[in-house]
Structures are given as C-alpha cells and as structure tokens.
PLY file of the C-alpha trace (Angstrom):
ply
format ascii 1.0
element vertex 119
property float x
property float y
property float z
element edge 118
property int vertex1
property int vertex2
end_header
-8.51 10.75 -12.81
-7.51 10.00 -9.17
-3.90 11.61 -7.84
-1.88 9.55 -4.91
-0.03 11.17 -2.45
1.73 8.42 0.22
2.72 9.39 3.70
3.42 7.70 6.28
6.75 5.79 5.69
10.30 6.26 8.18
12.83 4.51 9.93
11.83 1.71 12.33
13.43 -1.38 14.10
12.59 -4.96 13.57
9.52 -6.28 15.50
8.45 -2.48 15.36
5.33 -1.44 13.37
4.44 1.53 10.64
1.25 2.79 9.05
1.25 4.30 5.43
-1.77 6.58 4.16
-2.34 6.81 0.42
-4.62 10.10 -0.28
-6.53 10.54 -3.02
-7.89 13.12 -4.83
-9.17 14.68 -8.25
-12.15 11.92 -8.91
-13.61 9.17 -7.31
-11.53 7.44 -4.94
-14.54 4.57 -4.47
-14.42 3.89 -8.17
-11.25 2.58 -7.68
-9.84 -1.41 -6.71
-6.36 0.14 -4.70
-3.58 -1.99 -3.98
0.41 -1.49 -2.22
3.80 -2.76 -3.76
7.32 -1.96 -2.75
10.27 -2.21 -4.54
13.55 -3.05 -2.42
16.83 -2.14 -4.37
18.16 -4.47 -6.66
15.30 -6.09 -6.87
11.75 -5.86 -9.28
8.50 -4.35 -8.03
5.63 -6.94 -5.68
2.35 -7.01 -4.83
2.18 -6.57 -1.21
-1.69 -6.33 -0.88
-5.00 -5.27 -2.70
-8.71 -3.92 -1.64
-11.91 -3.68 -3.43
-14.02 -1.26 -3.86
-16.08 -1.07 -0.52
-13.43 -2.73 1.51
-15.19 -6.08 1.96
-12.35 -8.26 0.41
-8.54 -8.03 0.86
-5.37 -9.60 -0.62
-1.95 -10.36 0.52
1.02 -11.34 -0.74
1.99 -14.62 1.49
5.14 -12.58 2.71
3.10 -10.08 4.75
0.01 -12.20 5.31
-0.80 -12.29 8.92
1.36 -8.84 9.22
-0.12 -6.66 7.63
-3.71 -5.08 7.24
-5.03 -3.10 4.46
-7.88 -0.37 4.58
-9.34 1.92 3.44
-12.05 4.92 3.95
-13.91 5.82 1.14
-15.14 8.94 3.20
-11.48 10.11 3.52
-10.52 9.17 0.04
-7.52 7.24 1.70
-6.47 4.31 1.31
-4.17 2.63 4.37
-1.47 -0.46 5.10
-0.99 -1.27 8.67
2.20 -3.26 8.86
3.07 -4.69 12.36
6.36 -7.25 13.29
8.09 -5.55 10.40
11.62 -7.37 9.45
14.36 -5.95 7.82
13.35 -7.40 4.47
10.11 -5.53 4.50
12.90 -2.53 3.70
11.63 -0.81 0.36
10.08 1.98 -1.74
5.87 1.51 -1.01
3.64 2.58 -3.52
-0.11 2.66 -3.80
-1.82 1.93 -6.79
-5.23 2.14 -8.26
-7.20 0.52 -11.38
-10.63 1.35 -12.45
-11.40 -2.66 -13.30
-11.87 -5.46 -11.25
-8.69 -7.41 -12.74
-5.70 -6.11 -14.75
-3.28 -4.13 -14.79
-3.02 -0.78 -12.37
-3.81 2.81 -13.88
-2.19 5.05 -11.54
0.16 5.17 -8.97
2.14 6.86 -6.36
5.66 8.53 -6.18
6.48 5.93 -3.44
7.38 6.31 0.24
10.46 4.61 2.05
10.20 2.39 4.33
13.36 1.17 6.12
13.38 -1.59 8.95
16.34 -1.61 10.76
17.84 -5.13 12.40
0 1
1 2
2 3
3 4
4 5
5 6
6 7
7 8
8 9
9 10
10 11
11 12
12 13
13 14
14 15
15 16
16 17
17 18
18 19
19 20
20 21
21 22
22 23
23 24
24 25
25 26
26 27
27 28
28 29
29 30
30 31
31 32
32 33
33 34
34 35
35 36
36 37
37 38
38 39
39 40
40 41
41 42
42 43
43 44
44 45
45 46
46 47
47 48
48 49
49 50
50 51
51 52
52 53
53 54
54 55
55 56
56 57
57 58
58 59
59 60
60 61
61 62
62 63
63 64
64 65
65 66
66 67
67 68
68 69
69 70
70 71
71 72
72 73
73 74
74 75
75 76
76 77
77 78
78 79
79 80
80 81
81 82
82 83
83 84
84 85
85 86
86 87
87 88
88 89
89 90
90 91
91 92
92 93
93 94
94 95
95 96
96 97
97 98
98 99
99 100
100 101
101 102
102 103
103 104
104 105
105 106
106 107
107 108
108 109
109 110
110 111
111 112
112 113
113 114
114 115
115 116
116 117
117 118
C-alpha cells in the first residue's frame, strides 16, 4: 500500500500564498483518488479538496473554492495543493489522503503538516 509524506507547510501572512506536496511511495500512486483536509484546533477534521485518478476532475470544499488548486503528477507520485489569498482561518494541521475506490471512505493518510496564516 501507498505511504504519504507531506511537506510543504510554514508560517505565512494573510493574502500570502503556500504550496504543500504529498509524496507517495510503496505502490501505485495512480491507483489512487487523493484528497487534502485540515484540522484547525478545537475543531473536527474537513474536506478541503479531492482529485481523481488522472487529474481530469477536482473538488473543493466551498471555503477554498476559487483559492485553491489541487494537482497532482502521477510521474512524481505527488500529489499537490496550491493555496493562494490564504486567511487566517485557513490556519490548521493539512493532511493528504488516499482511497483505492471511486467513493467512500479514505484508506490512508498522512502525519499532517502545519499550516499557520498569520493576520
């Protein structure tokens, strides 16, 4: 099975913007529907955005939608959330995610990288 490893995540200031990688490795990263949530303190764990297999179709949460932009590069076996105009209440523990099936729950996941948007 797949193994994530998230990078990417830091201190920044509002209006600023951040790019996390999610690498993959141990199987087939392609086989794999990949997604990002975050977990702010205090509160439960969202969905912050989700990519198919090839890449062709992409889901946001409506709280990041126009903000941020996920990818990814099967070639690379790494999966990627650009997140631009970032707000202090994007401030939160990111974590990739992947599932072998087209709907359901999520298989694996990440240990999580902070993200902190300062005002």
């Amino acid at each position: 099975q797949v193994q994530l490893v998230e990078s990417g995540g830091g201190l920044v200031q509002a209006g600023g913007s951040m790019r996390l990688s999610c690498a993959a490795s141990g199987s087939t990263f392609s086989s794999y529907v990949m997604g990002w949530f975050r977990q702010a303190p205090g509160k439960e764990r969202e969905f912050v955005s989700a990519i198919n297999r090839s890449g062709g179709t992409t889901y946001y949460a409506n709280s990041v939608k126009g903000r941020f932009t996920i990818s990814r590069d099967n070639a690379k076996n790494t999966l990627y959330l650009q997140m631009n105009s970032l707000k202090p209440e994007d401030t939160a523990v990111y974590s990739c995610a992947a599932r072998l099936g087209p709907v359901g729950e999520y298989d694996l996941w990440g240990q999580g990288t902070q993200v902190t948007v300062s005002s």
